[in-house]
C-alpha atoms as a printed R data frame, in Angstrom:
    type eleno elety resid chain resno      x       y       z
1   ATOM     1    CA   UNK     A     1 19.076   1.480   4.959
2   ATOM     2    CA   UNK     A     2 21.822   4.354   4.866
3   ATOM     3    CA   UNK     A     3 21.879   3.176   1.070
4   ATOM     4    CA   UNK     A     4 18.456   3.668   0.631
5   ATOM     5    CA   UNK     A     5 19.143   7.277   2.247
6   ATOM     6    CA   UNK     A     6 21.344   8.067   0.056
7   ATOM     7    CA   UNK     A     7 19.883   6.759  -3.161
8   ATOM     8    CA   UNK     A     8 16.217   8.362  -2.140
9   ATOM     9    CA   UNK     A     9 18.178  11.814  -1.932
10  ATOM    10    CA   UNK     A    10 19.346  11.434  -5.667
11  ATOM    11    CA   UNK     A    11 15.872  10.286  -6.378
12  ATOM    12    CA   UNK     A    12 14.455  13.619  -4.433
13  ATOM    13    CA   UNK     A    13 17.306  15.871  -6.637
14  ATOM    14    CA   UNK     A    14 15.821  14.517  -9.611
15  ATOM    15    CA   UNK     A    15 12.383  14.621  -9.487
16  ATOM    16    CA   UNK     A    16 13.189  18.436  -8.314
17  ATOM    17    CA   UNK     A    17 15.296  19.053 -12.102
18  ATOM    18    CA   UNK     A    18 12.613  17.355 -14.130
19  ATOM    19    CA   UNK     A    19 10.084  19.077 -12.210
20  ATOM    20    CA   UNK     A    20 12.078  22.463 -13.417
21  ATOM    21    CA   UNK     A    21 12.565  21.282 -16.945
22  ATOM    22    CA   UNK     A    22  9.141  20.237 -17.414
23  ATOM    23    CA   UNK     A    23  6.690  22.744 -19.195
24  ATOM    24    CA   UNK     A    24  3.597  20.159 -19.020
25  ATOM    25    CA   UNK     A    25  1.457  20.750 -16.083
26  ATOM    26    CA   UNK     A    26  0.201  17.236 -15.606
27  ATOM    27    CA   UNK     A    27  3.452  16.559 -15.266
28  ATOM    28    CA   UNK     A    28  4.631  19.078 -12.834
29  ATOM    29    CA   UNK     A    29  1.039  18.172 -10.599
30  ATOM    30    CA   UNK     A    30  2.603  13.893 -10.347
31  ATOM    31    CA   UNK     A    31  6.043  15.261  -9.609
32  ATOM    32    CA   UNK     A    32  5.529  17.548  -6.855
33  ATOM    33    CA   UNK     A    33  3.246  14.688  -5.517
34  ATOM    34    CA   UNK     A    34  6.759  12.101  -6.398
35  ATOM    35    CA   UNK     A    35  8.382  14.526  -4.194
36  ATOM    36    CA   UNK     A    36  6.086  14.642  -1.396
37  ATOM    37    CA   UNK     A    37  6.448  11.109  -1.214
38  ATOM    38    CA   UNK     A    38 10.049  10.479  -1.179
39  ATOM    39    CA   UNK     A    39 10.450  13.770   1.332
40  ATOM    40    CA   UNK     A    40  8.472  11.213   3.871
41  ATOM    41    CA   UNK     A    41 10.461   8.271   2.524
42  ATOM    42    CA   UNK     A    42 13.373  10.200   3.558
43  ATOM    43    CA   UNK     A    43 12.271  11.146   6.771
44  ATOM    44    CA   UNK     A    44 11.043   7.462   7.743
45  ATOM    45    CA   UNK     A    45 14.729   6.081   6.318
46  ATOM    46    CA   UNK     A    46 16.093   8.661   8.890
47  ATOM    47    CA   UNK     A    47 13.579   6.995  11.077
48  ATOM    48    CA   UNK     A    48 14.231   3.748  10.154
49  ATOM    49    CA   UNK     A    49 18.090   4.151  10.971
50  ATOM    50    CA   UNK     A    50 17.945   5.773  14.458
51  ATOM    51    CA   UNK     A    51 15.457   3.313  15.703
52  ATOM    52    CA   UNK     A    52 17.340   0.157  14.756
53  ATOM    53    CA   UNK     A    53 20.443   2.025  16.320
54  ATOM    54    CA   UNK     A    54 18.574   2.119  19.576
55  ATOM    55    CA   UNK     A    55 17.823  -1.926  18.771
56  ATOM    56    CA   UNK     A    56 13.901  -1.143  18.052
57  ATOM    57    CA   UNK     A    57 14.007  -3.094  15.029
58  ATOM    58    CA   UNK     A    58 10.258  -3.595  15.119
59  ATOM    59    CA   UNK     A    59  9.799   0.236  15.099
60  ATOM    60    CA   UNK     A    60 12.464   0.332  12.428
61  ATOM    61    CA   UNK     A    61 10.679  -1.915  10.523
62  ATOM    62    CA   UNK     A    62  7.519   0.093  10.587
63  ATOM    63    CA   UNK     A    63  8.871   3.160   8.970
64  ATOM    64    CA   UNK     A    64 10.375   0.692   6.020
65  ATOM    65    CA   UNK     A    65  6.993  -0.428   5.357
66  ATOM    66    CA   UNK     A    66  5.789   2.873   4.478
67  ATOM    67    CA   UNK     A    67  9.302   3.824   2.527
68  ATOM    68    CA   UNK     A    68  8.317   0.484  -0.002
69  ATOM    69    CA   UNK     A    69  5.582   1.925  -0.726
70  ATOM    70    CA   UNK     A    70  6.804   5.073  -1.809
71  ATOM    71    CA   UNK     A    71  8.100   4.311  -5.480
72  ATOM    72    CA   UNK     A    72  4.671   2.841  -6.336
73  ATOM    73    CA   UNK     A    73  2.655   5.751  -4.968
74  ATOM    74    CA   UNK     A    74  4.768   7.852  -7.459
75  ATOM    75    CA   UNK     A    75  4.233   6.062 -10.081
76  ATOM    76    CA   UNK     A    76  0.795   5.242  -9.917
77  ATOM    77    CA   UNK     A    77  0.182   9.364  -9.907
78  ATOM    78    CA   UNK     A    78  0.797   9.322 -13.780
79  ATOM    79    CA   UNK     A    79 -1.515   6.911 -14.191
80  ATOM    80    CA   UNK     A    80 -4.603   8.701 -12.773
81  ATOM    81    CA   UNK     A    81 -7.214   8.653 -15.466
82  ATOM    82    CA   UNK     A    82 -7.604  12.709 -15.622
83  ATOM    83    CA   UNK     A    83 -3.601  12.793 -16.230
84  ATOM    84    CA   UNK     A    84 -2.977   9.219 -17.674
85  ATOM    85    CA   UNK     A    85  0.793  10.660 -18.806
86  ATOM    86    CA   UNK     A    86  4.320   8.273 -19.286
87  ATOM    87    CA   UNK     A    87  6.478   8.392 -15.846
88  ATOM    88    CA   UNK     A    88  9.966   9.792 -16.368
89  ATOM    89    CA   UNK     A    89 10.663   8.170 -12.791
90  ATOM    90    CA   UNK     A    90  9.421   4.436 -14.055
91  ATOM    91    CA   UNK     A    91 13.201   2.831 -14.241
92  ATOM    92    CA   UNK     A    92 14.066   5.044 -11.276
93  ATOM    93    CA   UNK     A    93 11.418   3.995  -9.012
94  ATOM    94    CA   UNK     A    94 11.448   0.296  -9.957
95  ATOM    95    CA   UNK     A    95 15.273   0.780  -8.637
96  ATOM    96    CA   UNK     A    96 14.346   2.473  -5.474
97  ATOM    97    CA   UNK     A    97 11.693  -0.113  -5.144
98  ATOM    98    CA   UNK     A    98 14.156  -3.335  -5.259
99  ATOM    99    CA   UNK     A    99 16.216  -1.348  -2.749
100 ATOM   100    CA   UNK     A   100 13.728  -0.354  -0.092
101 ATOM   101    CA   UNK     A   101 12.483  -4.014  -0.205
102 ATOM   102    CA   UNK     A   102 15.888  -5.408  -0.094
103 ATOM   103    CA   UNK     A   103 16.599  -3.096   3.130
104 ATOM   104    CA   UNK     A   104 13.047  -4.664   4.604
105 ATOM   105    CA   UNK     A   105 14.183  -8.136   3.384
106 ATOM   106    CA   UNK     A   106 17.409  -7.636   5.370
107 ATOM   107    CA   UNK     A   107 15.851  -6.486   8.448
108 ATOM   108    CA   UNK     A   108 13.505  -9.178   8.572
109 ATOM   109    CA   UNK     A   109 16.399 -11.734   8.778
110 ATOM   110    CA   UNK     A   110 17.992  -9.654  11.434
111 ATOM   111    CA   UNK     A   111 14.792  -9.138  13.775
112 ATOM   112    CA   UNK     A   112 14.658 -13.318  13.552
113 ATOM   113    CA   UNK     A   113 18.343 -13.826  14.346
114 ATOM   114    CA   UNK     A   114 17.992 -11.456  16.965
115 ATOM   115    CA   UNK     A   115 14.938 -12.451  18.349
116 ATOM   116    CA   UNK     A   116 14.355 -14.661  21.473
């Protein structure tokens, strides 16, 4: 998970320089919504962390849900018929996307090692 934190920071960075570079409205309009959605995939990672420090992995698990579905939120934005315009974030999120579901993958398998 702090991996995920870490790389979903980057991810945040980025989408706020292409969002500057970017002259194409469209474009700007999917990116500020990008960034709305990895600001709360941040925020549930930081989530995520503190309650599987405190040993609620359920809890934790819950907030990792919602950061998997981040990446594909994003990039189903540029797809909306009224904008219908190529992601720069398409490699990007597929990345983020392996790793959030890795992180979830891994947590399972703790929660039934750790479970009574």
């Amino acid at each position: 998970m702090d991996v995920a934190l870490v790389e979903a920071t980057k991810i945040s960075k980025l989408i706020d320089k292409l969002n500057k570079r970017s002259s194409d409205i469209s474009i700007k309009s999917c990116l500020n919504v990008c960034s709305a959605f990895y600001g709360v995939a941040i925020d549930d990672l930081q989530r995520a962390i503190h309650a599987f420090e405190l040993g609620s992995y359920k809890k934790s698990d819950g907030f990792l849900a919602i950061v998997v579905e981040s990446p594909g939120d994003c990039e189903d934005t540029f797809s909306e018929p009224q904008i219908h315009r190529k992601s720069p974030l398409t490699a990007t999120n597929a990345y983020f996307a392996s790793m959030a579901t890795t992180a979830e993958d891994i947590l399972s398998i703790f929660m039934k090692l750790n479970s009574p």
